[in-house]
C-alpha positions in Angstrom: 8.6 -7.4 -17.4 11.8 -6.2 -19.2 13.7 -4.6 -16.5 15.6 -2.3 -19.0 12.7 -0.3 -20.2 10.9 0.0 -16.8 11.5 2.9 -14.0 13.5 1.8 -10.9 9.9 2.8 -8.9 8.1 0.6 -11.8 10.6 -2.2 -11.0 10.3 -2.4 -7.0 6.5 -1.7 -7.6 5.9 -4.8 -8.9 8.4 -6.7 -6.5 6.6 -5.3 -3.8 2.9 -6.6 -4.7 4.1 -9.7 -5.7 6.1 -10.1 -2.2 2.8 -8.9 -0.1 0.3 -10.6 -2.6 2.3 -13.5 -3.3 1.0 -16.6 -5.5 0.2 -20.4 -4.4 -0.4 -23.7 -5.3 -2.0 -27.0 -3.7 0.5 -29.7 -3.3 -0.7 -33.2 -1.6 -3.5 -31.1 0.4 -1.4 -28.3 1.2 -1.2 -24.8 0.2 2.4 -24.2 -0.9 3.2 -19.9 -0.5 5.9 -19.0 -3.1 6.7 -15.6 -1.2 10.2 -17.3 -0.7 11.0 -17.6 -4.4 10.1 -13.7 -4.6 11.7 -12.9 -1.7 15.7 -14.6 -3.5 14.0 -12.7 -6.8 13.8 -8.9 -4.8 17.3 -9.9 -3.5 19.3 -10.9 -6.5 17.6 -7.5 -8.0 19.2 -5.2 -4.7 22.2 -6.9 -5.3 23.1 -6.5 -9.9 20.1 -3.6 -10.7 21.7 -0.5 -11.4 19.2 1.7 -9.7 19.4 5.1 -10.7 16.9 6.3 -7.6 18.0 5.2 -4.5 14.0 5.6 -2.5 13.3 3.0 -4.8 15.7 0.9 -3.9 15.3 1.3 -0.5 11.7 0.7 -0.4 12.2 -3.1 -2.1 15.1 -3.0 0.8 12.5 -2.4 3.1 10.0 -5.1 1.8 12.2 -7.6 1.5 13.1 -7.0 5.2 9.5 -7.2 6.5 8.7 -10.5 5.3 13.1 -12.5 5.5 
C-alpha cells in the first residue's frame, strides 16, 4: 500500500482488519499471532502520518487500544 496515494480512512481501514484479522505462522508446534508486529506498525503510523481527518485517526487510536 502506498500510504501517499491512499485516504487517511483507506489507511486505518486496512490497519484495522489486519489488527482484528491478524496473520500466523507454525513455529516448533506452535501457532505464532503476529498481531504484535501490527500493533508497533498502527503505532509508528499515529505517531509520523500526517492525517488530514482526525475520525480516522482516532478510530486506528481506538484499535490499537483494544487489543495493547
Amino acid at each position: 500500500m502506498k500510504m501517499e496515494q491512499t485516504t487517511d480512512m483507506g489507511l486505518v481501514l486496512f490497519w484495522m482488519y489486519h489488527l482484528d484479522n491478524p496473520c500466523g505462522f507454525e513455529h516448533e508446534g506452535k501457532h505464532i499471532n503476529v498481531r504484535p508486529v501490527y500493533i508497533e506498525q498502527a503505532k509508528l503510523i499515529l505517531k509520523t502520518h500526517n492525517f488530514e481527518n482526525p475520525f480516522a485517526k482516532k478510530l486506528l487510536e481506538d484499535k490499537v487500544r483494544e487489543y495493547s
